[in-house]
C-alpha positions, 0 to 999 in steps of 0.5 A, a space after each residue: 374824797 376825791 381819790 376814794 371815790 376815784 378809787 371807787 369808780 375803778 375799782 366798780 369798773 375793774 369787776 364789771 365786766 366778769 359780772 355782766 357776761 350773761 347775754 340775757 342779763 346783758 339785754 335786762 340791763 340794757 333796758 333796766 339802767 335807763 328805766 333807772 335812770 328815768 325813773 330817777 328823775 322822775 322823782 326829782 320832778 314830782 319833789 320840785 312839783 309836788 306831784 304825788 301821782 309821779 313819784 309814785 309812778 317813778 318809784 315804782 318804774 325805779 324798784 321795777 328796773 331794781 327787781 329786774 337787774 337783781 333777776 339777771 344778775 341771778 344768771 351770773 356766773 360770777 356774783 356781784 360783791 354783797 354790800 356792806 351796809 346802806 351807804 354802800 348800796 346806795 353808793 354802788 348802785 348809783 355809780 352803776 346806774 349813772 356811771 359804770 353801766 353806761 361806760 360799759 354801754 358806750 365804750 363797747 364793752 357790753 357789745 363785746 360780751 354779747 358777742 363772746 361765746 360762752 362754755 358754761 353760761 346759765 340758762 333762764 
């Protein structure tokens, strides 16, 4: 398990550069990944305190942040794969969320493809 998943988190972070090149997709995410994650924990809280009025309120904030990261992807050049199957959705996008995209962040390289100039970029 433990080297499939590493496997994995490679594999994820080996693509996700080319797939996150667009400057406005950049800055969606930027502001989409925490709403994620905030809203993530969000519906931890309400479950532990049995707060319905939370975790409707995080579970929108969470299909929000979904809705538009799948907005910005639209204006990559290079697609992201397409998921095979449920378990793998909920996989990627959690490792994303959580891991990859805050890498990404906090190694510079999502200030680097800011910065990069692009030929053929998609507009919005």
């Amino acid at each position: 398990m433990k080297k499939s998943f590493s496997n994995f988190l490679q594999k994820q972070w080996n693509i996700y550069s080319k797939g996150h090149q667009n400057k406005v997709n950049l800055v969606v995410h930027l502001f989409a990944v925490p709403l994620f994650i905030a809203a993530m924990f969000g519906i931890a809280i309400a479950v532990f305190q049995f707060s319905l009025l939370l975790g409707a309120i995080s579970l929108a904030a969470a299909i929000l942040s979904l809705v538009l990261q799948k907005k910005g992807h639209a204006l990559e050049e290079n697609q992201p794969p397409t998921f095979a199957g449920i378990w793998y959705f909920l996989c990627r996008l959690l490792v994303e969320q959580f891991i990859t995209f805050p890498r990404f962040l906090f190694t510079g390289e999502w200030s680097k493809n800011l910065s990069r100039k692009r030929k053929n970029s998609r507009a919005i």
